[in-house]
ZAZA-119070 format. One record per residue (C-alpha): residue in three letters; x, y, z; chain. Coordinates in nm, 4 decimals. Last residue first. Example, Ala and Ser with C-alpha at 12.3 -4.5 7.8 and 13.67 -1.06 7.14 Angstrom:
# residues 2
<site type="SER" x="1.3670" y="-0.1060" z="0.7140" mol="A"/>
<site type="ALA" x="1.2300" y="-0.4500" z="0.7800" mol="A"/>
END
This chain:
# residues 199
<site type="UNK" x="11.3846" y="3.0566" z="4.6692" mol="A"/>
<site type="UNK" x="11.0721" y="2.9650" z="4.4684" mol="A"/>
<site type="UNK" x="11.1836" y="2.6200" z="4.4518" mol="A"/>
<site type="UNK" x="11.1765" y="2.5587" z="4.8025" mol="A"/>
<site type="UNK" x="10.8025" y="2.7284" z="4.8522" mol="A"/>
<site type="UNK" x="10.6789" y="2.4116" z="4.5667" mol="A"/>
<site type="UNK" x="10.8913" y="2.1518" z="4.8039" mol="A"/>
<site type="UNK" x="10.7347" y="2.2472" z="5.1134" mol="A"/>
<site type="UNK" x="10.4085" y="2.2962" z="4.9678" mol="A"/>
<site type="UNK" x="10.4748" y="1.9013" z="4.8283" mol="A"/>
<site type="UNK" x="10.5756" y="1.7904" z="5.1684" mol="A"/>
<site type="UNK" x="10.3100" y="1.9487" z="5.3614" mol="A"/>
<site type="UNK" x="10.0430" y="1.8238" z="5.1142" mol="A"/>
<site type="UNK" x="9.8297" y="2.0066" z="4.8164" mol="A"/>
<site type="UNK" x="9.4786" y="1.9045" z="4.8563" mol="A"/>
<site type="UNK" x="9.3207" y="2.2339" z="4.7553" mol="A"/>
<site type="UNK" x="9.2828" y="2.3827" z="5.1636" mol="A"/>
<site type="UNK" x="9.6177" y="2.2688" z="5.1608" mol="A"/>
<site type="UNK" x="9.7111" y="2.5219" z="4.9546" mol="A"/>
<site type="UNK" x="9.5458" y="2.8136" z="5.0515" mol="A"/>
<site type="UNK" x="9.6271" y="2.7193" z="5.4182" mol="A"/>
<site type="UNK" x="9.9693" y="2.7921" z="5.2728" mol="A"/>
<site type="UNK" x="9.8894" y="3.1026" z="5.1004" mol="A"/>
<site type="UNK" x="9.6642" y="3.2445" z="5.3797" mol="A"/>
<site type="UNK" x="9.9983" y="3.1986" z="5.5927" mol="A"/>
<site type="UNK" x="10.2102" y="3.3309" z="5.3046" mol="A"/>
<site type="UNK" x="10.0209" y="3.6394" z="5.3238" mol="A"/>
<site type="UNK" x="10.0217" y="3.6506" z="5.7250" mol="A"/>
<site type="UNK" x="10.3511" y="3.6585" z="5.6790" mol="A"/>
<site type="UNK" x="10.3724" y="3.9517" z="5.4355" mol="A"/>
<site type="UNK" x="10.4456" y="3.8916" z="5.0672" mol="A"/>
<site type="UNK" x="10.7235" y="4.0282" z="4.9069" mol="A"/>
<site type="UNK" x="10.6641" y="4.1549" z="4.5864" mol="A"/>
<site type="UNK" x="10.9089" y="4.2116" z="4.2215" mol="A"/>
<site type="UNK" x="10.9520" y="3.8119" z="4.1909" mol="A"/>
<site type="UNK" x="10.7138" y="3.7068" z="4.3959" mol="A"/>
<site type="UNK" x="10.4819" y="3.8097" z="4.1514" mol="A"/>
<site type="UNK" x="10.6126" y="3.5931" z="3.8563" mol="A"/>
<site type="UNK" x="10.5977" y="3.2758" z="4.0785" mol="A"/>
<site type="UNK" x="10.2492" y="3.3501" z="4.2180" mol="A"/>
<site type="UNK" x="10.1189" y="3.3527" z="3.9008" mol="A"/>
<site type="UNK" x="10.2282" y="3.0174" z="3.8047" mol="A"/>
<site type="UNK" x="10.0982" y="2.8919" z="4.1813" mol="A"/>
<site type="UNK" x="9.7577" y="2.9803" z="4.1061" mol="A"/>
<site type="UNK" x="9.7466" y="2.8463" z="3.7511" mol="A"/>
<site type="UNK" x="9.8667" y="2.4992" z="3.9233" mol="A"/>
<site type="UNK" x="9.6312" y="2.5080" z="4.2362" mol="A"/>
<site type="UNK" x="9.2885" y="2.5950" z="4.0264" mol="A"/>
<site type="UNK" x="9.0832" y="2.4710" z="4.3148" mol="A"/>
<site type="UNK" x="8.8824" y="2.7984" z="4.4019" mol="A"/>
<site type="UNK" x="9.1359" y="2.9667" z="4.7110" mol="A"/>
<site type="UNK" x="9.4497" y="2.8423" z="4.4759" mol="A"/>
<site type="UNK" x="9.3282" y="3.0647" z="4.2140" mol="A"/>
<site type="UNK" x="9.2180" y="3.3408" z="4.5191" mol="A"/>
<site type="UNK" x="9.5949" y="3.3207" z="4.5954" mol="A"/>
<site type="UNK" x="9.7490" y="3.3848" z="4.2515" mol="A"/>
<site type="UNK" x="9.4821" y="3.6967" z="4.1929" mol="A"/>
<site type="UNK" x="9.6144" y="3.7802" z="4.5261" mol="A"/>
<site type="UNK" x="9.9974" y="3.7507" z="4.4110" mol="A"/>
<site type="UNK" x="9.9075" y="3.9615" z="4.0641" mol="A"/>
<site type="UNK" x="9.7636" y="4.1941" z="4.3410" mol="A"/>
<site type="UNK" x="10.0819" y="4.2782" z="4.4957" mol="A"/>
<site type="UNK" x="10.2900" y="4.3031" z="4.1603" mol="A"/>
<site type="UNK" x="10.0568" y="4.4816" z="3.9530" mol="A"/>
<site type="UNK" x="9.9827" y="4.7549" z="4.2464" mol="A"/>
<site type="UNK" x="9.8296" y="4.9667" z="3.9748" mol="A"/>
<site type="UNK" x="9.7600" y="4.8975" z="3.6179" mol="A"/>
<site type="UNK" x="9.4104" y="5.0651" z="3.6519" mol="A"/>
<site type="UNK" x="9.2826" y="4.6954" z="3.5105" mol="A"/>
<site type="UNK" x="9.5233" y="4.4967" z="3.7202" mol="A"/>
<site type="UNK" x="9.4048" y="4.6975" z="3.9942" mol="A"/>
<site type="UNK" x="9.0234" y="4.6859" z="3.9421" mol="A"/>
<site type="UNK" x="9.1022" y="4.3197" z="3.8642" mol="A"/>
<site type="UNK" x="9.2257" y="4.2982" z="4.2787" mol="A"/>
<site type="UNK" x="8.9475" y="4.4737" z="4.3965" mol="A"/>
<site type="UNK" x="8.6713" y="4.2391" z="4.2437" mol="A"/>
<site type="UNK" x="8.8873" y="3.9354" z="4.3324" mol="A"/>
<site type="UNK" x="8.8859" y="4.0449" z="4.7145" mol="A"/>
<site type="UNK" x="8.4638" y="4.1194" z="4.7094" mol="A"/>
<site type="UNK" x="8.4465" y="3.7517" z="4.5121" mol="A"/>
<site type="UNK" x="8.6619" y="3.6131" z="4.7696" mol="A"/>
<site type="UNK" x="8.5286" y="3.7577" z="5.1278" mol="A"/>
<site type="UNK" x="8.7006" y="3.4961" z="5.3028" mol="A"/>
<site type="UNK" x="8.8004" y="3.7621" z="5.6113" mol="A"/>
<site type="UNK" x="9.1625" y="3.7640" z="5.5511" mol="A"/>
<site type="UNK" x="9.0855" y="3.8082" z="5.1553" mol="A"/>
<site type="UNK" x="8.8148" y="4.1096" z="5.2371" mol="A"/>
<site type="UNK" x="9.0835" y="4.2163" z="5.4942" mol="A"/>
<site type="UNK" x="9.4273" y="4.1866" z="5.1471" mol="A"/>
<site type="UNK" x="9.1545" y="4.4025" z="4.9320" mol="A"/>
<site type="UNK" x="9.0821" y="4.6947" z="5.1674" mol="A"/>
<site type="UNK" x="9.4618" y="4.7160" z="5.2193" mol="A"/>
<site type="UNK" x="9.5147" y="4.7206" z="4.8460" mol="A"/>
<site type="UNK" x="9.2415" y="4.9796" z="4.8860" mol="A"/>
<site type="UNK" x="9.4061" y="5.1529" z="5.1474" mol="A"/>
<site type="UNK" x="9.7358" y="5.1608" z="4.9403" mol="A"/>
<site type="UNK" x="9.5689" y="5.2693" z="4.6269" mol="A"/>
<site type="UNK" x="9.3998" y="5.5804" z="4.7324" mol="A"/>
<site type="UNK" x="9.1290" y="5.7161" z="4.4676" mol="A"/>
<site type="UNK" x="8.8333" y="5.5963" z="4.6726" mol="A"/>
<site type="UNK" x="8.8971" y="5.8216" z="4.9499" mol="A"/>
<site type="UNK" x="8.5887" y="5.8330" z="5.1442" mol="A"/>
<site type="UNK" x="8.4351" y="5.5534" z="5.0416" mol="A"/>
<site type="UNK" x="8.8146" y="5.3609" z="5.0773" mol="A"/>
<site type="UNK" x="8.8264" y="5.4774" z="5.4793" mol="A"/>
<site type="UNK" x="8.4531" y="5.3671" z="5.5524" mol="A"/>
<site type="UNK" x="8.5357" y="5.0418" z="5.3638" mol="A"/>
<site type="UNK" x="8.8729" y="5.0057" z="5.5753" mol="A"/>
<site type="UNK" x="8.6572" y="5.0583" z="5.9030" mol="A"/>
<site type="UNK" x="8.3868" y="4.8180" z="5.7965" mol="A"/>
<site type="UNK" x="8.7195" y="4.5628" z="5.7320" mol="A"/>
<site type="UNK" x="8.8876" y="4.6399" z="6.0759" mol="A"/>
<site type="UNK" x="8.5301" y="4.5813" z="6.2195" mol="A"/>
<site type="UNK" x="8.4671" y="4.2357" z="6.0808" mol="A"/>
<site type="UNK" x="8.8596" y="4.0854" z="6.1349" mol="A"/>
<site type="UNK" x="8.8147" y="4.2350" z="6.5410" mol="A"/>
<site type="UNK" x="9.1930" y="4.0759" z="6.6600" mol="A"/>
<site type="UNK" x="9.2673" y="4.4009" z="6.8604" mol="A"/>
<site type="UNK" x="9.5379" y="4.4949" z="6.6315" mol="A"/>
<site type="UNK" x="9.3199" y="4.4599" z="6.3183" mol="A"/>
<site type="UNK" x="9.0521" y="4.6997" z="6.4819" mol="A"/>
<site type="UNK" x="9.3473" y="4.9255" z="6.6005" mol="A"/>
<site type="UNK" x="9.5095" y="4.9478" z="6.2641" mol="A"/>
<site type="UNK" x="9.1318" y="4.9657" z="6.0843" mol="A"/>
<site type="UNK" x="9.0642" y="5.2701" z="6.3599" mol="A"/>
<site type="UNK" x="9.3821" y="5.4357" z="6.1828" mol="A"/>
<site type="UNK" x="9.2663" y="5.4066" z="5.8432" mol="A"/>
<site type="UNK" x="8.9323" y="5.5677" z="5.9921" mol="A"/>
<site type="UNK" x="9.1415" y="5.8450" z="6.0986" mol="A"/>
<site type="UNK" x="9.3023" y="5.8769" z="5.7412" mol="A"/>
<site type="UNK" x="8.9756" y="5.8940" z="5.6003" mol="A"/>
<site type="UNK" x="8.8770" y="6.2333" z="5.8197" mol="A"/>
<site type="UNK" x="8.4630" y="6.1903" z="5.7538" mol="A"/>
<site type="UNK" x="8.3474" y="6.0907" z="6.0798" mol="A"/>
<site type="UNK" x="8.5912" y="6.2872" z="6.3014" mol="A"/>
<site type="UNK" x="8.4529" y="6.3198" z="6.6170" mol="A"/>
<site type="UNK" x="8.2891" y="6.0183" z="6.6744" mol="A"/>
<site type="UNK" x="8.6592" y="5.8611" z="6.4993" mol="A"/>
<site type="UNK" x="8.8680" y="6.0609" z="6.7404" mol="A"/>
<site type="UNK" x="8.6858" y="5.9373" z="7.0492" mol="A"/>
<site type="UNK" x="8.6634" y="5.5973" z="6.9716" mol="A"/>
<site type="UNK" x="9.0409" y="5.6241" z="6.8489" mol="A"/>
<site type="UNK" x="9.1363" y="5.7864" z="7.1842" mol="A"/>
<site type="UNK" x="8.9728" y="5.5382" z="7.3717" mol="A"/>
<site type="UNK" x="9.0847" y="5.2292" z="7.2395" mol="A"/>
<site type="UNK" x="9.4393" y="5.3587" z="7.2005" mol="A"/>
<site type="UNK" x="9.4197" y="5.3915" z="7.6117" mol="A"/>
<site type="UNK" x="9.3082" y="5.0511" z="7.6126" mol="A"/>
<site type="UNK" x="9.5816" y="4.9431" z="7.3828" mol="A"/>
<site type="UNK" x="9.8412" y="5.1540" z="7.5842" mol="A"/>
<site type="UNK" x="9.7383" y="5.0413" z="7.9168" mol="A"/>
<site type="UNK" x="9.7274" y="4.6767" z="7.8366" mol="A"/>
<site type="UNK" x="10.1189" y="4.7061" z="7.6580" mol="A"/>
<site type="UNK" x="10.2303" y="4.8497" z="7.9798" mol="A"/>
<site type="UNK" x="10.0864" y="4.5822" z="8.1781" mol="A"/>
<site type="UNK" x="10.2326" y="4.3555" z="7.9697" mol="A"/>
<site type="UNK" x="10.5676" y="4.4916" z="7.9510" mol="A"/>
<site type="UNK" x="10.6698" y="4.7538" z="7.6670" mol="A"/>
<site type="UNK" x="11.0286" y="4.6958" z="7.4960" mol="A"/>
<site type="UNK" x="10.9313" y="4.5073" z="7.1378" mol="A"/>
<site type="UNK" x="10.7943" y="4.8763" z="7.0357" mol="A"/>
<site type="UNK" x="10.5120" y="4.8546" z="6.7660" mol="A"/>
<site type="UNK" x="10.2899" y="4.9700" z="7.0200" mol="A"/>
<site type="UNK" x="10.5091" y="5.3194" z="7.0919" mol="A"/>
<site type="UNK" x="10.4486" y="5.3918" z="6.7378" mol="A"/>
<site type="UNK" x="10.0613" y="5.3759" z="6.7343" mol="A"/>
<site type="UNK" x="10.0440" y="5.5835" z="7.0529" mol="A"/>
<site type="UNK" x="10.2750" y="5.8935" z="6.8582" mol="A"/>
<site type="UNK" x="9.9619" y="5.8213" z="6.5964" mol="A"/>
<site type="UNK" x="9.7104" y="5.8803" z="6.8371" mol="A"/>
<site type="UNK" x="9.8794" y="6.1785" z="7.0403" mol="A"/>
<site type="UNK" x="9.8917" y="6.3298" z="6.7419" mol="A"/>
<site type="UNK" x="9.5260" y="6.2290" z="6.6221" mol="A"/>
<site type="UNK" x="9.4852" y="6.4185" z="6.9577" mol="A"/>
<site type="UNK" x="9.5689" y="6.7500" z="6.7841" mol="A"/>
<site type="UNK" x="9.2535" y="6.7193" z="6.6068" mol="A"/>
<site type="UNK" x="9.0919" y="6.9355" z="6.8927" mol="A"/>
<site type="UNK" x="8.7426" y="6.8905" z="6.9321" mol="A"/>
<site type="UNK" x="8.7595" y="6.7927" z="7.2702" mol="A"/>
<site type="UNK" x="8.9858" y="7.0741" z="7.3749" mol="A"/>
<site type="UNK" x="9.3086" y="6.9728" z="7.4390" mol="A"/>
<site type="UNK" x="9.3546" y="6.9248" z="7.8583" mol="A"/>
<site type="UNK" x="9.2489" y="6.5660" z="7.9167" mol="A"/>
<site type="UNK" x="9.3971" y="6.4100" z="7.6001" mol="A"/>
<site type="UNK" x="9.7196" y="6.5742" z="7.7009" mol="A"/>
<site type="UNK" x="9.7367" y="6.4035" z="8.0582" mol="A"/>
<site type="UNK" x="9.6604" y="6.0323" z="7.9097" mol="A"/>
<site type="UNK" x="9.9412" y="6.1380" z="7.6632" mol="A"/>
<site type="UNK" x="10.1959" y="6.1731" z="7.9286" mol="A"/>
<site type="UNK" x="10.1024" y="5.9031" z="8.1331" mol="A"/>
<site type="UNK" x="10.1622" y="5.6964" z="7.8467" mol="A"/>
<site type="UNK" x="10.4982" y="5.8473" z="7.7167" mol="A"/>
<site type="UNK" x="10.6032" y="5.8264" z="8.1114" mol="A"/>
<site type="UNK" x="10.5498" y="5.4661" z="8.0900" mol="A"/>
<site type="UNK" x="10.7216" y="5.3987" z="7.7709" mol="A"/>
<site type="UNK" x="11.0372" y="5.6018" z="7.9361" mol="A"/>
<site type="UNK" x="11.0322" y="5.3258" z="8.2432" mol="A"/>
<site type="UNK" x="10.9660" y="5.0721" z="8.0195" mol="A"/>
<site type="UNK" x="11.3146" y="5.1582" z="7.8283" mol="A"/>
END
């Protein structure tokens, strides 16, 4: 209920001012913060409080914390959240330097450089995976996207069929894939009828 989401606030506004500064515990109160934003229940003014308060506690956390990779994972998620493309991608490049071995934040890493029509920086990530025979599936749909991004529609969309098959994309994937498309001349009707045979 709001009422609860407003005492979870309240409650972690409190903490924050009695842990010691140094304290990692607030990457608690961070990530506890990160699940109550994902809630459909919060009002506006609820939802203000929380990203301002999230604001501050990542800020703090991340000044703190320069070298904890999974905090600067956590400032991309706030970055992204906020709508700020450039610093969400600086804060997954921070995260990836410091653990360059982690597929999932470079796949991350890979899907902002896309998102922020850094192609050449995307493709680079995504034959590093195909290579290490890691996230086939995902990045066999990026390699498929960055065809259709440089005007090779037909190859693009063959790959995309076979990835679809073991991935699901996100929305904002098959947002970047439609725009992909048009972007190459396809029209409304013919995307319409190419995402129609996929089913």
């Amino acid at each position: 209920t709001n009422q609860y989401a407003d005492t979870i606030i309240a409650a972690h506004a409190d903490a924050l001012r009695v842990r010691h500064p140094y304290d990692l515990h607030a990457k608690d109160v961070l990530d506890s913060m990160m699940r109550l934003a994902a809630l459909p229940i919060l009002t506006d003014g609820q939802r203000v409080a929380l990203d301002e308060a999230l604001q501050r506690i990542a800020d703090r956390l991340a000044t703190l914390h320069p070298r904890n990779p999974h905090l600067a994972h956590r400032m991309a998620w706030i970055h992204a959240r906020f709508g700020n493309a450039s610093e969400e991608t600086l804060a997954l490049e921070r995260t990836v330097a410091l653990t360059p071995t982690n597929g999932p934040y470079r796949f991350q890493l890979a899907q902002a450089y896309l998102r922020a029509g850094r192609d050449t920086d995307a493709r680079t990530m995504v034959d590093a995976f195909l290579r290490e025979s890691i996230f086939i599936a995902p990045a066999t749909f990026l390699r498929g996207l960055l065809d259709i991004r440089n005007d090779n529609l037909m190859d693009g969309r063959r790959t995309i069929s076979h990835a679809i098959v073991s991935y699901a994309p996100t929305i904002a994937e098959w947002q970047m894939l439609t725009d992909a498309q048009r972007d190459a001349g396809a029209t409304d009707a013919d995307i319409a009828a190419w995402y129609e045979r996929l089913r």
